[in-house]
N, C-alpha and C positions, 0 to 999 in steps of 0.2 A: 485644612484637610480637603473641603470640597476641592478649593485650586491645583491640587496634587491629583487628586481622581480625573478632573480636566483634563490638563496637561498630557496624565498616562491614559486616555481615552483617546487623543489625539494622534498620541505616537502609534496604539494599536491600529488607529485608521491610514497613516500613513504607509502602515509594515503591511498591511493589506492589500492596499492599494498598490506597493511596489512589488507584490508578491503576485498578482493580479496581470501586472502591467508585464512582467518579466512572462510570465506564461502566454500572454496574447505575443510579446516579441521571438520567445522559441518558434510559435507557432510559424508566427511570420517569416521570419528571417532564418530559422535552424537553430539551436543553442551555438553548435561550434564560430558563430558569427557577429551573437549581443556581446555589449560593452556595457559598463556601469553607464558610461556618456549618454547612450541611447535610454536605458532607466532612467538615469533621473532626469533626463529632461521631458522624456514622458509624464513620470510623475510629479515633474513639476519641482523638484529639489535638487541638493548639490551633489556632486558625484563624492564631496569632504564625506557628505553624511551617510554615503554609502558603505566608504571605506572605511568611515567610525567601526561601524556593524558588521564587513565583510571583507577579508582579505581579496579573495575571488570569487567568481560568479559560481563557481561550485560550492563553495560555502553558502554562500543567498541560497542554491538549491536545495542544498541538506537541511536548512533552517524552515525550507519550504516545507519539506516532507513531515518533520517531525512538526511544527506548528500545523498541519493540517489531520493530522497522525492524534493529536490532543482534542483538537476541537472535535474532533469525532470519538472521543471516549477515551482516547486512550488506549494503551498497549489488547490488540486484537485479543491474547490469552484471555485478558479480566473479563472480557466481555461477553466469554464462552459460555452461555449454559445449559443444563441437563434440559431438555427440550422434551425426554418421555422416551424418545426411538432414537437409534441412528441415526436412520434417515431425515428426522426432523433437525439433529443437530448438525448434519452436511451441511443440509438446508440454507440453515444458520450461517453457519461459516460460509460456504460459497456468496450467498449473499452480503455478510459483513465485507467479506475480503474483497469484493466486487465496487461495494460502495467506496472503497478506499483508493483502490484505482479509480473510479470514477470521479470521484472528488478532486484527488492530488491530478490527475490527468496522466494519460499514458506517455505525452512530449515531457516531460518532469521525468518521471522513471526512465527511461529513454536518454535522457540527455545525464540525469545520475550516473547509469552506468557506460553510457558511451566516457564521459570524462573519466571515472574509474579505469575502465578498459585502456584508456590510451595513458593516462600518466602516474595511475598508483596502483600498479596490475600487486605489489603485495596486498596493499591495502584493499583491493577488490578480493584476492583468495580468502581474507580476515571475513570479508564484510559475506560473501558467501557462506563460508561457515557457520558465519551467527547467525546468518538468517536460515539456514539448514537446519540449525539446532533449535531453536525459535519453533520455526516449523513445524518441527518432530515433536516439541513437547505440548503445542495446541494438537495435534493429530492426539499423542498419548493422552491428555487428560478428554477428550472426547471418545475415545476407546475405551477410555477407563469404565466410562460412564454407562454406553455401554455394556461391559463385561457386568458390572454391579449391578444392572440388570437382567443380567441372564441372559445375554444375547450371546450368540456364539461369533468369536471375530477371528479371521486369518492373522498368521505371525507373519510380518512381513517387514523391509529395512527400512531405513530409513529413506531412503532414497522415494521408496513406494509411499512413503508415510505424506511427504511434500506433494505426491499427484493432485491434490484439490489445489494449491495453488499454481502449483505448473499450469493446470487448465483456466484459472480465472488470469493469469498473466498474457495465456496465448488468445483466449476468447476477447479480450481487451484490443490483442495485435490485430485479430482478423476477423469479428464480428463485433463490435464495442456496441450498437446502434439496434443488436440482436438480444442481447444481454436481458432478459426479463426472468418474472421469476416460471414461468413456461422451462425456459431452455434449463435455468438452473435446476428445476424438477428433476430433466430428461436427462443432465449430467450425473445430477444423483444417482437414478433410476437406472440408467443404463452403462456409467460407466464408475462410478466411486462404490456401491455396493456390493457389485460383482467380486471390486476386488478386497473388500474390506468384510462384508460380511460372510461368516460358512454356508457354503452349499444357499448361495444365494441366486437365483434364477431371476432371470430379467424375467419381466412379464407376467 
């Protein structure tokens, strides 16, 4: 038993390491440019062992996403909770959501949906959608929590339901380095409550 915990302790530091290694070579080189070749001889192994584990390098990055997606808790919904006010629960969210782009890196998300975009445009509408819907129903069970408080909340679509992610997506593209919990306050404050709570006045 112990030689088995070994073994899969080793292979976890390996999958790290190449998950590691592959994110410093996007950075470097672009995604549209790595090769497994350039992988594993970074990390030091056979390009055999890569192709065990991954068809394509877009595959290694979906494996990226959701292995780093776990180790941070797990699915963003479970980790939602009733915080007291809305605004404590924005809070929350924009900071969870925040940490997860930070973690997985914006050249990852980046290089996901570039390869999406250029070679599986259905499978991108699909992958949209469920993250649309995803979206919607973290927004709903944080309104819920709300209403069950006696807060009064604007009816609004779905589309509007996604705006705290839209903003920690775009805050990632053009201020990443800004990102504290200051500004995430001031998104709150002055631009997710306005439209999410009634008769909510800035200031």
């Amino acid at each position: 038993m112990y030689k088995e915990e070994k073994i899969r302790r080793r292979g976890d530091e390996l999958l790290e390491s190449i998950f590691v290694i592959t994110k410093e070579l996007i950075e470097e080189v672009g995604y549209p440019n790595i090769t497994f070749q350039q992988i594993a001889k970074k990390a030091r192994t056979s390009r055999a062992v890569l192709y065990r584990r991954w068809a394509t390098t877009f595959d290694l990055i979906v494996e990226m996403i959701n292995y780093k997606r776990k180790a941070l808790g797990g699915n963003l919904i479970d980790r939602i909770t009733n915080t007291g006010s809305l605004r404590n629960d924005l809070i929350q969210l924009l900071t969870l959501h925040n940490t997860i782009f930070s973690e997985i890196g914006m050249e990852i998300f980046t290089a996901y949906f570039f390869e999406m975009a250029m070679n599986k445009k259905e499978i991108l509408e699909e992958t949209n959608t469920n993250v649309l819907s995803h979206n919607v129903q973290i927004m709903n069970k944080i309104l819920d929590f709300a209403k069950s408080r006696g807060e009064k909340i604007n009816e609004v679509d779905a589309e509007i339901l996604s705006l705290p992610f839209d903003l920690i997506r775009a805050e990632n593209l053009f201020r990443k380095s800004q990102i504290n919990k200051g500004r995430i306050e001031k998104l709150v404050d002055e631009v997710l409550l306005p439209v999410f709570k009634y008769d909510y006045k800035v200031g």
